[in-house]
N, C-alpha and C positions, 0 to 999 in steps of 0.2 A: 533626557527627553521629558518634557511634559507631563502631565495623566493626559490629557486628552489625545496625545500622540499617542501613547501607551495603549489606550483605548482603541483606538483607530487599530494599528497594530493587530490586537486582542481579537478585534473585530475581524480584520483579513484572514487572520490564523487560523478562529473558527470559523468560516465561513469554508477554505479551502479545503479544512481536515473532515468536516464534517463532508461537504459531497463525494458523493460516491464514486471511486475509483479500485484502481488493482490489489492497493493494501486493504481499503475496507470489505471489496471483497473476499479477500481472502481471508480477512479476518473472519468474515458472518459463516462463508465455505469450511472451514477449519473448527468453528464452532457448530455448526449443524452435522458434520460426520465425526468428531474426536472428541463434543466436549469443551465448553466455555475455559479450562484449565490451558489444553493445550494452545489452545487458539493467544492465549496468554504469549504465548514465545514467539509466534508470528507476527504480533504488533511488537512486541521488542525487538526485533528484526529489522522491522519496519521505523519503527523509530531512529534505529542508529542507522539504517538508511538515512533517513531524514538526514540526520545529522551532518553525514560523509556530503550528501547532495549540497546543501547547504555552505558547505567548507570550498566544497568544487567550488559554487559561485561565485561566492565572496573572493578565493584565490584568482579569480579571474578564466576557468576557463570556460566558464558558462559564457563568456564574450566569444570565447573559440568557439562553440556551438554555434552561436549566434550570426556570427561571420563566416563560418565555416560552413557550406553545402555536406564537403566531403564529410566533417566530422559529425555532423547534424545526423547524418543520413545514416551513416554506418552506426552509431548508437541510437537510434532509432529501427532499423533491424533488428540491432541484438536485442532491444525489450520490447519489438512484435514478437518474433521471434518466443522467447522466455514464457509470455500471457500466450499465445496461441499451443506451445506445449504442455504449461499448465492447463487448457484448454480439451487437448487430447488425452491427456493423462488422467483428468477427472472424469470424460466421458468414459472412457478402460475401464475406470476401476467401476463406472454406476453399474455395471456388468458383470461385476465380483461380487456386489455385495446386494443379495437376493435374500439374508435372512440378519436379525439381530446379531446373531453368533457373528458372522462373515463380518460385519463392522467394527466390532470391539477388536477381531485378532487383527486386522486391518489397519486399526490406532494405533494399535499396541507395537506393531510392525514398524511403524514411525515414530526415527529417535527426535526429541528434544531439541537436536542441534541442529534438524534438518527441516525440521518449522521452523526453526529461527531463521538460520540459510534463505528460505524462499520468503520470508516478507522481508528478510535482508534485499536478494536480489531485487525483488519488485519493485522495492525503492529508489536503487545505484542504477537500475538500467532503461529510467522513463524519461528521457531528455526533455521532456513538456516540463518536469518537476523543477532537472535543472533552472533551465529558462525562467519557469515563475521566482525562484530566490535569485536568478539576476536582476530581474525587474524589480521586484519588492523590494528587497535588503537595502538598498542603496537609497531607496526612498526617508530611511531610518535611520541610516548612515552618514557622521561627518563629512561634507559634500570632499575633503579634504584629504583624506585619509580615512586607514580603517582604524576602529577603537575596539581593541579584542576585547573588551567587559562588554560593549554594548552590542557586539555580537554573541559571543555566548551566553546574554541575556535574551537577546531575540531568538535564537535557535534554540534557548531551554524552552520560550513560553511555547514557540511552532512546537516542538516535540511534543509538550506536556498538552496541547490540545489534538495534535495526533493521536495521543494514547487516549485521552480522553472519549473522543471519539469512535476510537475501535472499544472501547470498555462497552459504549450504549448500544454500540452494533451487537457487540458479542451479548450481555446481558438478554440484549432485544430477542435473540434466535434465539437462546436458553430459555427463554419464557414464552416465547413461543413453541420452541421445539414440545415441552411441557404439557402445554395444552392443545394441542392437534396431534388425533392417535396418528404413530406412526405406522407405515406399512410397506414392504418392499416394495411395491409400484410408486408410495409416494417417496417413498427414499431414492430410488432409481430416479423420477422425472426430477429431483430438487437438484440431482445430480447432474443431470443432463440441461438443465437449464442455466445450471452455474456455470459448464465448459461450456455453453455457447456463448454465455457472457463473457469470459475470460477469452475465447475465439475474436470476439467481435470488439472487445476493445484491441485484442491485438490488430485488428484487419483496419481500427479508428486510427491506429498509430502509425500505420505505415500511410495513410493518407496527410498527417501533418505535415505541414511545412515551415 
């Protein structure tokens, strides 16, 4: 390709990674109650979503979504569905955690592999995600066939401005978090206004078509 395809490209990748959705938020979520560290394993989650999502497309069954009502639809539950639990789940815990103490054992209670898991899933289960690398990819892609270098060139730079992305998110609530004293009522309302978010993109998801 070109530089200025490259660019162009460059250009779509941030633009995507950068608006706000279920991975970034849950990246800013994950670093406003455990810590810019752990928040760390949920964009890696989320990245190699990326990645699986990406792989879907190009293999062609992002056209089966696309063509398919049934199969559109029934993956689109399972990720309202997944965001409206995490949804409930955040709202529970703003409930539990009334003091300092209650949030550290709260972290500390969640393994490593189970942040990475859920910006895993958030990834694999947002058929919008699918759909956007059907339509893109192919824009970049030999009109002929597919060229595995110049796809695992294009799904490393999407990745690396995914991660990119949740880095300035996560940084941004760390430095924020920093300088606004905390307090259990403002820690409960950050909390109940992130499960409404994650509520209300899942309730945006079941309206796509």
């Amino acid at each position: 390709m070109t530089v200025s395809t490259w660019l162009l490209f460059i250009s779509v990748s941030l633009a995507a990674a950068f608006s706000p959705g279920p991975g970034v938020l849950m990246a800013i979520s994950t670093a406003g109650t455990q810590g810019p560290g752990r928040a760390l394993y949920s964009s890696a989650g989320n990245a190699l979503g990326v990645f699986i999502v990406a792989t879907t497309a190009v293999a062609g069954l992002g056209l089966v979504l696309k063509t398919s009502a049934f199969a559109f639809g029934a993956l689109k539950l399972v990720g309202a569905a997944y965001l409206i639990y995490l949804g409930i789940k955040t709202w529970r815990q703003s409930s539990r955690t009334a003091n300092p103490a209650a949030v550290v054992a709260q972290a500390q209670g969640l393994s490593r592999a189970a942040i990475f898991r859920s910006g895993l899933l958030v990834a694999v289960s947002n058929p919008k995600a699918i759909l956007f690398f059907t339509a893109v990819f192919p824009q970049f892609m030999p009109p002929d066939h597919v060229d595995p270098v110049r796809f695992l060139a294009l799904t490393s730079v999407f990745t690396a401005c995914t991660l990119l992305s949740h880095l300035f998110y996560v940084v941004g609530t760390a430095w924020l978090k920093r300088r606004v004293t905390q307090s259990a009522a403002r820690s409960r309302l950050a909390k109940r206004v992130t499960a409404v978010v994650f509520m209300g993109m899942g309730g945006a998801l079941l309206t796509a078509r």
